[in-house]
Wavefront OBJ file of the C-alpha trace (Angstrom):
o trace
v 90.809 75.456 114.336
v 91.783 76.806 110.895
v 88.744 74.829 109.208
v 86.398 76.739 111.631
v 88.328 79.977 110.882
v 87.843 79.443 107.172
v 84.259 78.876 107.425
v 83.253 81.788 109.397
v 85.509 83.819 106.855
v 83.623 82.288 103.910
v 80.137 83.234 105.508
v 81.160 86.954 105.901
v 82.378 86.736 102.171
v 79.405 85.126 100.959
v 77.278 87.541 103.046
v 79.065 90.904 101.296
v 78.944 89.458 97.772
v 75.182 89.095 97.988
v 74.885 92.775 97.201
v 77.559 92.915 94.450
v 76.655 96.313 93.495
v 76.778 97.845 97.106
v 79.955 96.052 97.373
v 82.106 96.719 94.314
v 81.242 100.396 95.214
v 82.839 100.238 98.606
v 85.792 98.560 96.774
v 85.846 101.580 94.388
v 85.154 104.127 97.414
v 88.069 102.566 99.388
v 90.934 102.494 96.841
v 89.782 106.288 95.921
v 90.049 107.350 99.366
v 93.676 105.390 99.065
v 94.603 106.880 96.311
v 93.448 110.837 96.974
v 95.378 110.590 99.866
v 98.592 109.775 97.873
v 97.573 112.209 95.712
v 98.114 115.083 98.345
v 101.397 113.776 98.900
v 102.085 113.811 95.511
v 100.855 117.571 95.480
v 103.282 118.694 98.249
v 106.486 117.104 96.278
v 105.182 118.801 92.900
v 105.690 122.343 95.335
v 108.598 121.621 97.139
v 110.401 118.961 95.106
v 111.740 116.823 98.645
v 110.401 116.735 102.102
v 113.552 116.969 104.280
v 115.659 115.384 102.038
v 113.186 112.789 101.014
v 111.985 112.195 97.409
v 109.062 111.303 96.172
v 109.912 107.827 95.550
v 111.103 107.227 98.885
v 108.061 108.661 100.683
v 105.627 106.516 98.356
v 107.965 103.605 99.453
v 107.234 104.278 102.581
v 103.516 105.512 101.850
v 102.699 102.100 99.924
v 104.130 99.556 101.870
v 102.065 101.309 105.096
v 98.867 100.927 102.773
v 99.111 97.737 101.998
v 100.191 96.324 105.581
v 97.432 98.223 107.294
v 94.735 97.215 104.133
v 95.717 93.412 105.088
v 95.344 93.974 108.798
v 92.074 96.122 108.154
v 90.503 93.043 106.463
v 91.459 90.323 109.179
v 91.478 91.964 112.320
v 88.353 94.271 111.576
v 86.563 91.960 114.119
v 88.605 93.721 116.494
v 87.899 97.105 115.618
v 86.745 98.980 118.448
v 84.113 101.004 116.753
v 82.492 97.649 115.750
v 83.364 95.380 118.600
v 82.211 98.363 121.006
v 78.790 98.133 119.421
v 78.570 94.154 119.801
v 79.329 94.344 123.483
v 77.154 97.078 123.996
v 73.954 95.525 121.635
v 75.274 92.029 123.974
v 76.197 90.112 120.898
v 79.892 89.257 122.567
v 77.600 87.957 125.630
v 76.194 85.315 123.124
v 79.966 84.649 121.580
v 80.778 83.723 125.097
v 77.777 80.824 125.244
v 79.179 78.909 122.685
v 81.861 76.176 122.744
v 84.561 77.647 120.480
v 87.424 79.480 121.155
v 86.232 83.333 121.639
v 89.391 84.669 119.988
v 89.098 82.537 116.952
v 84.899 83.591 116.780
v 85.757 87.429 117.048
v 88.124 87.323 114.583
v 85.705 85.731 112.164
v 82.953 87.657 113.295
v 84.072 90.341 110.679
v 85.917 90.506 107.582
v 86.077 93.768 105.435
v 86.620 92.166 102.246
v 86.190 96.040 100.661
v 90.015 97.050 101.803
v 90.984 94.769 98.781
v 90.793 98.001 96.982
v 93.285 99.796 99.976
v 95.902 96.833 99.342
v 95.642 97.015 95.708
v 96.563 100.630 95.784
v 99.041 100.539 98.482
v 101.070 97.543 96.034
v 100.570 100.174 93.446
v 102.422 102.850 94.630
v 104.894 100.371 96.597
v 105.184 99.277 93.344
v 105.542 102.902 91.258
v 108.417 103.643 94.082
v 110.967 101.140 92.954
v 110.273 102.654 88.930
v 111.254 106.079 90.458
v 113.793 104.235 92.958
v 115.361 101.592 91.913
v 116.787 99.451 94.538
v 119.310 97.292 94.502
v 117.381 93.910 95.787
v 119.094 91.194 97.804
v 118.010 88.282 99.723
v 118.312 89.934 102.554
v 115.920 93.051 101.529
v 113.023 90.739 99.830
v 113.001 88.702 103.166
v 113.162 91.911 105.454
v 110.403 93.495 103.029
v 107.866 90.720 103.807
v 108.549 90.824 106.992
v 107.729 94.546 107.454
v 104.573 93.648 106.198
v 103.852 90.717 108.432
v 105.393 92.651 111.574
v 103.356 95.559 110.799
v 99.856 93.861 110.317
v 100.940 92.209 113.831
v 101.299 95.418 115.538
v 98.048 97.582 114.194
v 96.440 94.622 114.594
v 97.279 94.251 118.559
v 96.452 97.819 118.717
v 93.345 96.983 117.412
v 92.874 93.886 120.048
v 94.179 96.739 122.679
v 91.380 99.104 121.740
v 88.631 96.082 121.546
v 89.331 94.790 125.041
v 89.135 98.724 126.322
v 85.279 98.839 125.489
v 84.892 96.143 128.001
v 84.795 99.123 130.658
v 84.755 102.410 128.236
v 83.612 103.552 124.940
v 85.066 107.146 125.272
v 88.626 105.965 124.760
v 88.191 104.625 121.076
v 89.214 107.897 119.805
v 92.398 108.100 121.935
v 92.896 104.463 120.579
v 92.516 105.790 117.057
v 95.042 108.272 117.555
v 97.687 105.166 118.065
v 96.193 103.101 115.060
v 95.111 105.670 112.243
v 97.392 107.836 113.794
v 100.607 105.424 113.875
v 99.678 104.613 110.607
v 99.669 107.940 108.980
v 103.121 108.758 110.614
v 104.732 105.468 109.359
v 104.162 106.808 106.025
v 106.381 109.313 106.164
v 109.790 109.773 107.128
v 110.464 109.856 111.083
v 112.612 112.871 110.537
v 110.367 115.415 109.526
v 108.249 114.972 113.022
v 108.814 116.702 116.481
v 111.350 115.236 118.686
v 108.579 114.825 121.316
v 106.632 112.669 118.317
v 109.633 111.061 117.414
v 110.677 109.644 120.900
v 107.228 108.950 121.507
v 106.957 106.117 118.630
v 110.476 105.274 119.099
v 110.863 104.239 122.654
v 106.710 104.139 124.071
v 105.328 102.482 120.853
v 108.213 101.559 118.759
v 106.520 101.868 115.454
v 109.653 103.583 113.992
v 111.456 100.299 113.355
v 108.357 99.441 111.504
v 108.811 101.135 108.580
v 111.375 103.834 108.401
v 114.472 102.043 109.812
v 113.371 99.159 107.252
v 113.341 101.157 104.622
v 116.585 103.367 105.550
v 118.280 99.795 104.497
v 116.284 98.899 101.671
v 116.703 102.085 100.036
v 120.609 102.543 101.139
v 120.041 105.681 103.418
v 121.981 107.234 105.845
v 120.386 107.183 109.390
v 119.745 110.620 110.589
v 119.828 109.339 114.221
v 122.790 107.340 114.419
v 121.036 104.193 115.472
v 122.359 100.808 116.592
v 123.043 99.101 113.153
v 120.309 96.209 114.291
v 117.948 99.178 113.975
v 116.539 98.424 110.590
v 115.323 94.370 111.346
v 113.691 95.443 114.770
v 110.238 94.989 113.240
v 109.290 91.760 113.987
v 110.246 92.349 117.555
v 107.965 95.631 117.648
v 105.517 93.596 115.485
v 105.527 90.804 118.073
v 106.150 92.507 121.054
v 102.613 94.876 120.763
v 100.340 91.668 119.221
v 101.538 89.496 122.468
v 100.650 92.419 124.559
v 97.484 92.614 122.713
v 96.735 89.167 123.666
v 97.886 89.387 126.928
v 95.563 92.211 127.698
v 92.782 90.565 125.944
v 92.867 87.439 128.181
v 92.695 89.727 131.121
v 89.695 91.527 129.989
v 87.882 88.590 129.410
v 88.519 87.220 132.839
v 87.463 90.801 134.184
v 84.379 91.138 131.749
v 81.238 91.490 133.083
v 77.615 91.034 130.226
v 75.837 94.057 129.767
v 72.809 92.394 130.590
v 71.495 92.835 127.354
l 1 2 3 4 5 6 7 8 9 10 11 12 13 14 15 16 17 18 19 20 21 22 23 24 25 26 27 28 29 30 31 32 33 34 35 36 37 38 39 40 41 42 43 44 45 46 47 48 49 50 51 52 53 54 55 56 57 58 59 60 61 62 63 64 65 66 67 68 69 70 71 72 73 74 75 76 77 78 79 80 81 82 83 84 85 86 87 88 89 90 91 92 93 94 95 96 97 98 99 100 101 102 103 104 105 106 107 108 109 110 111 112 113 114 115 116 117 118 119 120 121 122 123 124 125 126 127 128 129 130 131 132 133 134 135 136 137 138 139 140 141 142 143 144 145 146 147 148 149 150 151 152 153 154 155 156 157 158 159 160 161 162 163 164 165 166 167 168 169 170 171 172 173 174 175 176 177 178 179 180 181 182 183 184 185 186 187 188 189 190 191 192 193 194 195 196 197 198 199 200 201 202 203 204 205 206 207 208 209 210 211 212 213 214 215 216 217 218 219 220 221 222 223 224 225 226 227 228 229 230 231 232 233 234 235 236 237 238 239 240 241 242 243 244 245 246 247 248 249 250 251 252 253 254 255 256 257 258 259 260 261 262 263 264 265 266
């Protein structure tokens, strides 16, 4: 299985890097569209000095260890993407995935790999890394382990969202956007402090899609915070649960869809 995996990855790789030129600019194009967005983060803290309490430092924390989780997930699970995987069911390519004798999970997953969001991850350890020089923490062996597995737990759960949104175009392509909303969307929000949002927000991602234990109660720990919301003390290590509990769901629905699927004929 992983020998199959790794050759369909190396053909997509080998694919991009024929146009070297056309690449490297989409590297260049992706870590600038990274980094301007930090940028106007950067340019509300040079205004205001803290956003609710939060410095800088924090936030980037926060801001660069979201980058970097969704860059990875980007890259592996861009198979998945429903903008792209909408198209191949639509243009009947999944139809033809279905023909052959391999496992159909393992073949969409290979089908695409956005080697580009290197330059997305490379920022996002960038500024994860330019947030402990402004905010020092005080590392144990309990924080490096919980840090990797924010990372792991979070490219689990965009990355079920992303199988969520796929196995929705089997019936509908007018729901990507709402599915964005929960991807791009979660995303955005997990780079900055839960506190600053509306309750209605808040309670939303907390106890609907629990994508608040993803980053911010992790990093609450890391970074020796007090918790605003008097959570359970178990609060902060919840993201391999919420990391596990949407990519199983993910699959889950997947199956179904597949068994429900009917070609487009195409």
């Amino acid at each position: 299985m992983l020998e199959i995996y790794r050759r369909l990855i190396g053909v997509q790789i080998r694919g991009q890097m024929q146009y070297r030129f056309s690449f490297f600019m989409e590297l260049a194009g992706t870590a600038l569209i990274t980094l301007l967005e930090y940028a106007s983060l950067a340019l509300v803290f040079a205004r205001f000095e803290t956003l609710k309490g939060w410095s800088l430092g924090q936030v980037a924390f926060l801001f660069g260890l979201a980058e970097l989780s969704f860059g990875i997930m980007d890259m592996f699970f861009s198979g998945f993407d429903p903008s792209f995987f909408g198209l191949q069911v639509r243009r009947g390519f999944f139809d033809q995935l279905l023909l052959r004798p391999l496992n159909i999970t393992l073949q969409v997953i290979g089908s695409e790999f956005t080697l580009r969001r290197i330059g997305k991850i490379v920022v996002g350890i960038g500024i994860f890394i330019a947030a402990l020089n402004m905010n020092p923490v005080d590392w144990t062996p309990l924080k490096i382990l919980l840090t990797s597995l924010v990372v792991v737990s979070q490219v689990a759960f965009f990355g079920g969202l992303f199988i969520i949104g796929a196995t929705i175009t089997f019936w509908t392509v007018e729901s990507i956007e709402v599915v964005n909303i929960f991807t791009y969307g979660g995303s955005y929000m997990i780079s900055h402090p839960m506190h600053i949002f509306p309750n209605f927000l808040r309670y939303f991602f907390t106890f609907i899609i629990p994508a608040i234990f993803l980053n911010y109660y992790p990093a609450l720990y890391i970074l020796d915070l007090p918790d605003p919301f008097d959570m359970p003390a178990i609060a902060p290590f919840l993201a391999p649960v919420a990391g596990l509990w949407m990519l199983t769901l993910a699959l889950a629905f997947w199956r179904f869809g597949i068994r429900h699927y009917q070609s487009t004929g195409t």
